[in-house]
Every structure is written in structure tokens, then in C-alpha cells.
C-alpha positions in Angstrom: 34.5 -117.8 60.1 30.9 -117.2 58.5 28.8 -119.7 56.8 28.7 -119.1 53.6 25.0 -120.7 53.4 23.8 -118.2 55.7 25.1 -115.4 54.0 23.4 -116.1 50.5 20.4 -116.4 52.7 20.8 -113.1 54.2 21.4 -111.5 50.0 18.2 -111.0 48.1 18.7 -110.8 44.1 21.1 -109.5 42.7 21.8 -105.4 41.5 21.6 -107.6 37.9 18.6 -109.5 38.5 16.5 -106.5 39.4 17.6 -104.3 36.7 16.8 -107.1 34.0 13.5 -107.5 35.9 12.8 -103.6 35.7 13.7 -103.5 32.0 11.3 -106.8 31.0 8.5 -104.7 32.7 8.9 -101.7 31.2 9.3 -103.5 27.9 5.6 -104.6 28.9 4.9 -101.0 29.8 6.1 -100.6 26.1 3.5 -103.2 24.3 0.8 -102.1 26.4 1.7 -98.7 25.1 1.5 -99.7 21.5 -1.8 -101.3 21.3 -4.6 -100.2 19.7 -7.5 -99.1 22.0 -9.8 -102.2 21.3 -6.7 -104.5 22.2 -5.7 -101.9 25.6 -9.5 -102.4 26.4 -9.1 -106.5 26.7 -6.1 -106.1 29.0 -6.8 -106.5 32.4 -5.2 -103.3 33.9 -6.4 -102.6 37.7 -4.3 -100.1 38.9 -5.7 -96.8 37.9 -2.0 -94.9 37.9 -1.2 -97.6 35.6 -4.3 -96.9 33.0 -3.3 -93.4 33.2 0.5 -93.3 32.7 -0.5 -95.9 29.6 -3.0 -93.0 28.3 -0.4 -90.4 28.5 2.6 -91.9 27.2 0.6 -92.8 24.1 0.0 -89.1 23.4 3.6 -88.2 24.3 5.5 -87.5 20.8 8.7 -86.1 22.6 11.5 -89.1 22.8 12.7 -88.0 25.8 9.6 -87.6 27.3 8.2 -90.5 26.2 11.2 -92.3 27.3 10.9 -91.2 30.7 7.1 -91.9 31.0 7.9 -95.5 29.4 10.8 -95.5 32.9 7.4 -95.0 35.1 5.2 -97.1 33.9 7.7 -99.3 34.6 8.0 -98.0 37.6 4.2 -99.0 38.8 4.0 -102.5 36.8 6.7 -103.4 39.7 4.3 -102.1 42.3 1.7 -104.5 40.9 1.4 -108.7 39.6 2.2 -108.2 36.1 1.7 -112.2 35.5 -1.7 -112.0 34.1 -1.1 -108.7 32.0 2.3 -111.0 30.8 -0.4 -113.7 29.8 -2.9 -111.2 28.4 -0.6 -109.8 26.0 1.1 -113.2 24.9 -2.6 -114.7 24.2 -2.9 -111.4 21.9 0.6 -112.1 20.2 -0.4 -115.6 19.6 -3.7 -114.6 18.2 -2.3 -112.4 15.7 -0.1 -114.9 14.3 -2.8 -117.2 13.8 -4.6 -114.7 12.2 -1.5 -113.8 9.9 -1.1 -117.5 8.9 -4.5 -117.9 8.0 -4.5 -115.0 6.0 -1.8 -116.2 3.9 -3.4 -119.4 3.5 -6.5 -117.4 2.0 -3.5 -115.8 -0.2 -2.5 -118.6 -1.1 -5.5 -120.2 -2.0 -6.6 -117.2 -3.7 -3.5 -117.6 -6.5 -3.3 -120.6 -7.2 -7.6 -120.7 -8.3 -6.3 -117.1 -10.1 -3.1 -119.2 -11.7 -5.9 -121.4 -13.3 -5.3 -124.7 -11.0 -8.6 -126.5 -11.1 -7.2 -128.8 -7.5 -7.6 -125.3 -5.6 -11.5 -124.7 -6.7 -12.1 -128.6 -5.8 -10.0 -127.6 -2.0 -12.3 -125.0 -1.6 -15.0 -126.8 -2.2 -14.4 -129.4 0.0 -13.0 -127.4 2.9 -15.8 -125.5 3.0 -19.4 -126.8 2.1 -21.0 -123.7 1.2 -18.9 -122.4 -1.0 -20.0 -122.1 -4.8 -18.2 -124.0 -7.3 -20.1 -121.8 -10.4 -18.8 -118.4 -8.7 -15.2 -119.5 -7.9 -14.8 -120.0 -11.5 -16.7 -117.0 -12.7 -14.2 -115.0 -10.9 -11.5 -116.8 -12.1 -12.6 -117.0 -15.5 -13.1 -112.7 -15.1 -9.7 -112.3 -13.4 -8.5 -113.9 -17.1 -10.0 -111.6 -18.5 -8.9 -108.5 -17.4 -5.2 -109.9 -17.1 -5.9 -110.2 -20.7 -7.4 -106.9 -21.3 -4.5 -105.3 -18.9 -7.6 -104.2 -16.5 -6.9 -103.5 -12.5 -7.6 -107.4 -10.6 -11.4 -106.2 -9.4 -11.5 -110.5 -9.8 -8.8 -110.8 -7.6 -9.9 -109.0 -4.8 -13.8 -110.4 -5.3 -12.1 -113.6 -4.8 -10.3 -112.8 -2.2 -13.0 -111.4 0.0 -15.3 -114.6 -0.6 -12.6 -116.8 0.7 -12.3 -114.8 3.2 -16.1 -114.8 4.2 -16.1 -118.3 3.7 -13.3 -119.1 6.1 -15.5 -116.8 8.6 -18.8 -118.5 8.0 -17.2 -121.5 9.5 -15.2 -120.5 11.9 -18.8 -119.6 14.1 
């Protein structure tokens, strides 16, 4: 009679185990595929088949083909530590959705000084220090106006861009 200790020993992972573990890189394959060429550029990519698989499959417009060149690059992320590409492209995820929510705070911001809430233009004030009181209310005092006059929101998107430029002034 065997031990059974020894033989789970003697089994590496299982058929399973390394399938799901081919798919997950191949779905990194995948992302790295999809970014632009400023974010590709920040990834730390050392293997030189790698850079170029990554190069092709982003020209490849077949499905097939690109299916099959997604398979490889697959492929050569197992022949290589993934972990900090992993980390390179969940650092780049997170920074994106930061960069989402604070846009929608600026949106948010932005409407309710547009929807004539005299709190907002005080916020903005005080969360940032340079901003100016007199042109916050020009633009909402202008965006009145051409709601009134049924004009395209050029006061909106003034607005908006000063809050934006605001938010970057103090973020260096």
C-alpha cells in the first residue's frame, strides 16, 4: 500500500490549475495589448519576444489571428515573472479610477455653481486658495445668460476647465 502523502508530493498542479494560470496571463497579454503607447511605455516589459508579440497583436485586425497571437503572448508571459507587470498594470487601473472620481467631482462642482448654489463658489474658494471668487461668478452669471438666450454653454465649459486647472495647480 502507498502513502498517500507521498504521492501528492510526487503531483505538481493540477491540468486545472495550469490552464486557469495560462488563461489569467494571457488575459494580461490582453490589457497590455490594449493600452495606449504612453501607458505600454511605463510597463516594465524585458523580454524582447514579449515587446514584439505586444506590437504585432495590436496591429492584427483579423479575430482569429489576433486570437492566436493573444494564445502566444500568453505563451511567453509564462516563460517570464509576470508579478511586476501584474503590479504595473493594477497601479495604472487604480490611477485611472482616481482620476475618473476626481473628474466627476469637478462635474459635480461645476453644476451645482451652474445651478446657482452660492455654498459651491464658497467650496471652491476654500478648497482651493487661488481660485477667484469675481470669475466663478462671472461665468456663472454668463452661463445664465445664454441658458436664457438658448445659446450653446461656452460658460459651462469655461467653468469647467478653470476647475479643472485649479484642481491641477494644487495637486504639484
Amino acid at each position: 500500500m502507498h502513502d498517500n502523502e507521498e504521492e501528492e508530493e510526487d503531483l505538481g498542479p493540477s491540468k486545472s490549475a495550469l490552464k486557469r494560470e495560462m488563461t489569467a496571463l494571457q488575459k494580461v497579454g490582453e490589457q497590455l495589448v490594449g493600452l495606449s503607447e504612453r501607458e505600454l511605455a511605463k510597463m516594465p516589459i524585458d523580454d524582447e519576444n514579449l515587446s514584439e508579440a505586444i506590437t504585432l497583436a495590436r496591429r492584427i485586425k483579423s479575430n482569429s489571428g489576433r486570437r492566436r497571437q493573444l494564445q502566444y503572448i500568453g505563451k511567453l508571459m509564462r516563460g517570464i515573472d509576470a508579478s511586476a507587470l501584474i503590479f504595473a498594470l493594477e497601479e495604472l487601473h487604480q490611477q485611472g479610477q482616481a482620476e475618473a472620481k476626481a473628474f466627476q467631482a469637478l462635474e459635480l462642482l461645476r453644476e451645482n455653481i451652474l445651478g446657482g448654489d452660492a455654498d459651491a463658489i464658497e467650496t471652491v474658494v476654500r478648497d482651493y486658495p487661488n481660485a477667484d471668487r469675481q470669475q466663478l461668478r462671472q461665468l456663472q452669471r454668463q452661463h445664465q445668460k445664454e441658458q436664457s438666450a438658448d445659446k450653446p454653454p461656452v460658460a459651462s465649459r469655461k467653468l469647467f476647465k478653470y476647475l479643472r486647472e485649479l484642481a491641477e495647480s494644487e495637486d504639484d
